[in-house]
Structures are given as C-alpha cells and as structure tokens.
C-alpha positions in Angstrom: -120.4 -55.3 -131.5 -122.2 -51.9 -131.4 -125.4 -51.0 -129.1 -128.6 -49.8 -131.1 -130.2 -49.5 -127.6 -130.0 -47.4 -124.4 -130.4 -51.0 -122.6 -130.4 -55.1 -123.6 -132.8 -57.3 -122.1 -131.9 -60.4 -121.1 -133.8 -63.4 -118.9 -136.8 -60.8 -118.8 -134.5 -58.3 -116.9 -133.0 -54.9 -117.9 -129.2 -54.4 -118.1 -128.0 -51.1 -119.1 -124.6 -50.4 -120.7 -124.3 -46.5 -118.9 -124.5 -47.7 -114.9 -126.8 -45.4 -113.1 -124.8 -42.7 -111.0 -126.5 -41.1 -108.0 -125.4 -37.3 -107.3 -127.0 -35.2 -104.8 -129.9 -33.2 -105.8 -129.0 -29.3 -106.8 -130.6 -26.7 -103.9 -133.5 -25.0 -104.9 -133.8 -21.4 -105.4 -135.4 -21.1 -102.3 -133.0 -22.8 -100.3 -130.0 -20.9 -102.1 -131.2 -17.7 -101.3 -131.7 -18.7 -97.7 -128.1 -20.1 -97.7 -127.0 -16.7 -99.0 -128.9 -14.8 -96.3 -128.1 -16.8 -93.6 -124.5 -16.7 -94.6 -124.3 -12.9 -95.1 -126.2 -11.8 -91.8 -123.7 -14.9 -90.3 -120.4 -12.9 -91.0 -122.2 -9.4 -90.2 -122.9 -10.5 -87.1 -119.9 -12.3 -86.2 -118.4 -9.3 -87.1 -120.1 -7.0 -84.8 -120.3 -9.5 -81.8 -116.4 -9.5 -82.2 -115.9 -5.6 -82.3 -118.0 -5.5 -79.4 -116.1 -8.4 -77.2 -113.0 -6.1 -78.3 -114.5 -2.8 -76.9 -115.7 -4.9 -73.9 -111.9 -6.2 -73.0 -110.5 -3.3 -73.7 -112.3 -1.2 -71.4 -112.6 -3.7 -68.8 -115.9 -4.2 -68.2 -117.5 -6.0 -65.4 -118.7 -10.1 -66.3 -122.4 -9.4 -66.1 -122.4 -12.3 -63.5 -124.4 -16.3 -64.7 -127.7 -15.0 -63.8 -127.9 -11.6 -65.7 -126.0 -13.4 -68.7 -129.1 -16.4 -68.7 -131.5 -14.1 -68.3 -130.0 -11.7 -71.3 -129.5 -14.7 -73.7 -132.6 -16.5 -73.2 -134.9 -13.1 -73.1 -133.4 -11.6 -76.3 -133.6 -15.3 -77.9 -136.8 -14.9 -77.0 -137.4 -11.7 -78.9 -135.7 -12.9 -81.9 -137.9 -15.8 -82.1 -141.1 -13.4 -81.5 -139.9 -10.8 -84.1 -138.6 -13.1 -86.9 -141.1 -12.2 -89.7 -140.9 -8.6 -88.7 -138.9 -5.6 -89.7 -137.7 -5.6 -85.9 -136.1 -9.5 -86.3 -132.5 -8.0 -87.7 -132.3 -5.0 -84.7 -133.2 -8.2 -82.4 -130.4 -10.3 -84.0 -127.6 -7.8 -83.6 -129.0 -6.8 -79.8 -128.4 -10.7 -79.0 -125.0 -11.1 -80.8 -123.3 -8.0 -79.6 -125.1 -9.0 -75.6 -123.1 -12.1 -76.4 -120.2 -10.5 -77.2 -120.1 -7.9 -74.6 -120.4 -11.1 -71.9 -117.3 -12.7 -73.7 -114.9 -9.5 -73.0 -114.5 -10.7 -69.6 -113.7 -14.3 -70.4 -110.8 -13.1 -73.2 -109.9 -11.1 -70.2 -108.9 -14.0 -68.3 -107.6 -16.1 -71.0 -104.8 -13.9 -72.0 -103.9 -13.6 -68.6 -102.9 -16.9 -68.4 -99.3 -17.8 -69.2 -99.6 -18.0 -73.0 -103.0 -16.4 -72.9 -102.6 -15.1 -76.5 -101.9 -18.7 -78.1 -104.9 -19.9 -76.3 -107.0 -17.4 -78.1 -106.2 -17.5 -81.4 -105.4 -21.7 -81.5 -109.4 -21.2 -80.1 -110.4 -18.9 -82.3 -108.6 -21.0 -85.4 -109.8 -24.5 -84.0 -113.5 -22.7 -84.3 -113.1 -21.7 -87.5 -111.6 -24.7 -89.2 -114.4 -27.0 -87.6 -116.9 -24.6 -88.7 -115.7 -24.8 -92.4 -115.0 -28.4 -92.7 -118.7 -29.0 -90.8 -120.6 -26.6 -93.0 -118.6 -28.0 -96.6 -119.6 -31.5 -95.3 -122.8 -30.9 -94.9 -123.4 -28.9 -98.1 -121.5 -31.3 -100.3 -122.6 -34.3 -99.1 -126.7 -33.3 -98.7 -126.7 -35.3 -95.6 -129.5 -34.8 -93.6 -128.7 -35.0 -89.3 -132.3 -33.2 -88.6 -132.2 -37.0 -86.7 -130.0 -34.9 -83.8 -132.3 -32.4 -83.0 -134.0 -34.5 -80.0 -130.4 -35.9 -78.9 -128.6 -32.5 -78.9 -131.5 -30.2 -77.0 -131.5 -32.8 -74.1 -127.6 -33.0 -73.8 -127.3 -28.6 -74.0 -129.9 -28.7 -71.0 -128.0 -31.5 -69.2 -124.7 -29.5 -70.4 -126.0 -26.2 -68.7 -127.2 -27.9 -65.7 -123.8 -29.2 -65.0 -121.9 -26.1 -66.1 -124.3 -24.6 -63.1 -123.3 -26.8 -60.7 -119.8 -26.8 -61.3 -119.7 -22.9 -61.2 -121.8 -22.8 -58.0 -119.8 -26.3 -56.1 -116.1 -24.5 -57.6 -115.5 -28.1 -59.6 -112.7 -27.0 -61.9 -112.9 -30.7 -63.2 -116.5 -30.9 -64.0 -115.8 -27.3 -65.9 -113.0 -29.0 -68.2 -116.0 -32.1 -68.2 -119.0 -29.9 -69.2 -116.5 -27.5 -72.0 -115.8 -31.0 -73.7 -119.2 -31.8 -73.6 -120.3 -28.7 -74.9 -117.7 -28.6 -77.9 -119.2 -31.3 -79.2 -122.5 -30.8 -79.1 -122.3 -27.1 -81.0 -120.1 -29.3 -83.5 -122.8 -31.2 -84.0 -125.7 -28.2 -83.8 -123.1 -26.8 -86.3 -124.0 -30.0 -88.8 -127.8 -29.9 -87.7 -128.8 -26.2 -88.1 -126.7 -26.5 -91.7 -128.9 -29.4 -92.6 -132.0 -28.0 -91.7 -131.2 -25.1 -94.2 -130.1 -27.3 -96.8 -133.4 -29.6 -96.9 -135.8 -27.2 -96.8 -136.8 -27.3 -92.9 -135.3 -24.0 -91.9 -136.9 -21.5 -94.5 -136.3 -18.1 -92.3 -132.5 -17.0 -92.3 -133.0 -15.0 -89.4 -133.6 -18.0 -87.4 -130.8 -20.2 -89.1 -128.6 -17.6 -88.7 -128.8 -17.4 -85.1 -128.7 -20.9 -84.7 -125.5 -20.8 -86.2 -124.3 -18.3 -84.5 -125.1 -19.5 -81.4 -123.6 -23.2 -82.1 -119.8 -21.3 -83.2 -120.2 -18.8 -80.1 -120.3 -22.1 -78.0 -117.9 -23.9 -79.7 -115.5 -20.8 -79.5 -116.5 -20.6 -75.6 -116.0 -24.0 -74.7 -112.7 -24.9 -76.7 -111.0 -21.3 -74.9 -112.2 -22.9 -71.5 -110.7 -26.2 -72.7 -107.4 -25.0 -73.3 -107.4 -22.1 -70.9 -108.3 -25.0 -68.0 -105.6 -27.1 -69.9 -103.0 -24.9 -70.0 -103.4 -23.4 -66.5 -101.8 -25.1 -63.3 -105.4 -24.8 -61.2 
C-alpha cells in the first residue's frame, strides 16, 4: 500500500508517516561571530595571562597581598565593564588578565614547592582544561539554556569570597580546602552559564563574554591547584 499524502487522517486527527524530529536551532550570524570573538580574544588572553604568571614565578615576585589583589580585580573589572564599547575595552582586557596572572606567580610558587609540586600543576592545569572543553561542547551542542543560574551563582561567589576571607584572616586550612571546592564548582557552572548566555543571544559583546570566561577558568584553575596543593600537603 503506497502513501499519495504527506499525512492520513483518521477519527478527525492527523497521523503522519515521517515522525517529527526536533534538532536544535542553527546559531545565528550574529551569535557565530560573537562565538568566534569571544573565543579568539579567549586564547589571546589566556595566552598572555600565562606568559605573564611565568615571568612572575620566575623572577619571584612578591604576592601583592588579599587587599591589593581585590582592589586590582574588581577596579580593572570595573574598567572593562566601563570601556566595553570603546576602542580602550581590548587594552582594559589584557591589563586585567595579565594583573591576574602576575597575582598567580606567587601561588605556582608555592605549589611546586610542595612535594610533587609539578604533578599538582599540570593534573590542575589539565583538570581545567578538560572541564572547560567538555562544559563549553555541552553547552554548544546541546543549546541548553542555564541563564536560570545567574541569581544562584552570584550569591554563592559572594558567600564563597566571604569565607575564603575569613578563612585566610582566622588561618582555617579546612575552611580553605571547604571554600576551593566550593568555588570549583561554581566557575564550572559560570563556565556553562556565560557559554549559554552567548549561545542564546543574551551576551552580544565578546568583550564582556570573554572575560567572563576567563574569569570562571582562572577560578576553576585557582581553586582545583588549592584543592590538590591542600590535599597533597601534610598541613
């Protein structure tokens, strides 16, 4: 028996021979291109902020200390944020990544003097980049919108940074290993949100996405080298 229609109807209802298959929608142009910028200025940057961390550890330099570091990140965030639709939003960029950089020389520093402080770094370094990856080929494959976490995640990095405070200032090396767990999972999942945002259309600057990005793997990077630095050591 042969079809001479796309569809029989039957009992008043439509039944079609070719089930209906849902795919996710292609990106736009628009959000394309900001995928490729973001992307791009992404590895430049991680680039730079490394080469500088580099130069920072092997010279030595001084940790800039929990109050210069705050008041570097969050005043050159500022800036960025201030100078994203202007000609002086890329200079800002790369003045924030390499700051952030530069304050992680000193932290390498004390990871590889741990015993096995060169494992620690690069199973960090490859943990980051794995979970990046897989996050960010979720999220693009799948078209999954989280822009449902924003709320959730900015409330736990405050509560996050308000214990990472204490437990500098009170010398808790247990709330440290607490707040590094914490904190791992939360960029993990600023890593799925900022890549949604992009993806549906509700992050159209790429200088803006990209340092959300950035910021989320810098974190995750941070938090997983404190994880197995404080793991690993007998403190």
């Amino acid at each position: 028996m042969k079809y001479t229609t796309q569809t029989l109807r039957s009992n008043g209802a439509t039944i079609s021979p070719h089930p209906t298959v849902h795919t996710p929608a292609a990106p736009s142009t628009d959000t394309s291109r900001v995928l490729r910028n973001t992307y791009a200025l992404l590895a430049m940057t991680l680039l730079f902020s490394a080469g500088v961390a580099a130069t920072s550890l092997a010279l030595k330099a001084p940790a800039p200390g929990i109050i210069l570091t705050l008041a570097g990140y969050f005043g050159l965030l500022f800036a960025v944020y201030k100078l994203k639709n202007s000609g002086w939003a890329l200079p800002a960029v790369f003045a924030l990544t390499g700051f952030m950089g530069y304050t992680l020389g000193p932290v390498l520093s004390q990871s590889l003097a741990l015993p096995g402080g060169g494992q620690i770094v690069t199973t960090a370094l490859a943990a980051t980049g794995a979970t990046f990856l897989a996050l960010s080929a979720w999220v693009l494959t799948t078209r999954r919108d989280f822009s449902f976490m924003g709320g959730f995640l900015f409330v736990g990095m405050v509560i996050a940074l308000l214990a990472g405070l204490a437990a500098v200032f009170l010398q808790i090396p247990a709330l440290g290993l607490a707040v590094s767990a914490m904190v791992a999972l939360l960029s993990a999942g600023l890593i799925l949100h900022e890549t949604s945002r992009i993806v549906h259309g509700g992050e159209t600057n790429y200088v803006l996405a990209t340092v959300g990005l950035y910021v989320a793997i810098f974190n995750l990077f941070s938090s997983l080298l404190s994880l197995f630095g404080l793991g690993g050591s007998d403190e």
